[in-house]
N, C-alpha and C positions, 0 to 999 in steps of 0.2 A: 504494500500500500504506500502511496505517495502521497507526503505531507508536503501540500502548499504552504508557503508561507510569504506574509506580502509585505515589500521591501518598501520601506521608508527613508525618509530623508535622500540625501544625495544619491543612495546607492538605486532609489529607484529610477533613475537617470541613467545608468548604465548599461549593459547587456545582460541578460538574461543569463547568457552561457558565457562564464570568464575566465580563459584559458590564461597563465602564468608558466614561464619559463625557467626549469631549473636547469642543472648544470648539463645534468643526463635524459632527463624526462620532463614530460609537459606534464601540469596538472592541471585536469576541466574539473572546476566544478560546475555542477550544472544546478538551475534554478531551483530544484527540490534538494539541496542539500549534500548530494550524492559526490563524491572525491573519487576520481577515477585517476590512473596513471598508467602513461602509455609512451615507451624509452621510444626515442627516434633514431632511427636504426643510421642515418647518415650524418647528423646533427646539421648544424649550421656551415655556411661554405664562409662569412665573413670573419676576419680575425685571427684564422688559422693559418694562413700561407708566414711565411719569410717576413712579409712587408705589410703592414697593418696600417690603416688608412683613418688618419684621426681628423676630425672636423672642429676649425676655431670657429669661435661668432664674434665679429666686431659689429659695434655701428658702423655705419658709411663712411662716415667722417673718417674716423682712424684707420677703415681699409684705404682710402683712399691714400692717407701717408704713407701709409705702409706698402702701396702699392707705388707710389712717385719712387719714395725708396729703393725699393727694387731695380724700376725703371734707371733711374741716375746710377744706380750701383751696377747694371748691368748681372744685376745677380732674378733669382727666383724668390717666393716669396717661402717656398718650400726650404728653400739655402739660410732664407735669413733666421725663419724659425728654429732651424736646426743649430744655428749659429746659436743663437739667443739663451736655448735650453742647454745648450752644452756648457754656454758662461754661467748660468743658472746653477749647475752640476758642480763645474770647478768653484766657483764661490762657498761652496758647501764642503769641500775637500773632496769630490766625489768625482773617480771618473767622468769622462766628457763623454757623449754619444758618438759612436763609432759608424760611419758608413761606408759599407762596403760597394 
């Protein structure tokens, strides 16, 4: 037998069915309460190669220095970040980021 039960406040805004990602397996629960678990046999394809792909957010404003920079510098803005983190790194006594 399935107990309905009726969602209040914010969460009745949401979806009915709420899939959450763990490391190895997805857990649905579904609207009557029920926990189900179900491993993904190939997992995810992002995050795992050599080269991992990270996303800054500027406002306009400062991509835009950031982007003359580059330009006058004759460099990437991928080069400068890399730059950046690595003085980051050694400020801390900590190796610098290695690219190979």
């Amino acid at each position: 037998m399935t107990k309905l039960v009726k969602t209040t406040g914010l969460a009745a805004f949401t979806r009915k069915d709420v899939v959450s990602a763990t490391s190895d397996a997805h857990t649905r629960v579904s609207y009557d309460g029920e926990i189900q678990k179900k491993v993904v046999a190939k997992g995810r394809k992002r995050g795992k190669g050599e080269t991992v792909a990270l996303t800054v957010r500027l406002p306009r404003a400062e991509w835009e220095r950031v982007h003359q920079l580059a330009v006058s510098e004759g460099a990437s803005i991928q080069s400068l970040a890399i730059e950046g983190l690595s003085l980051v790194f050694s400020r801390k006594g900590l190796p610098e980021i290695e690219i190979k």
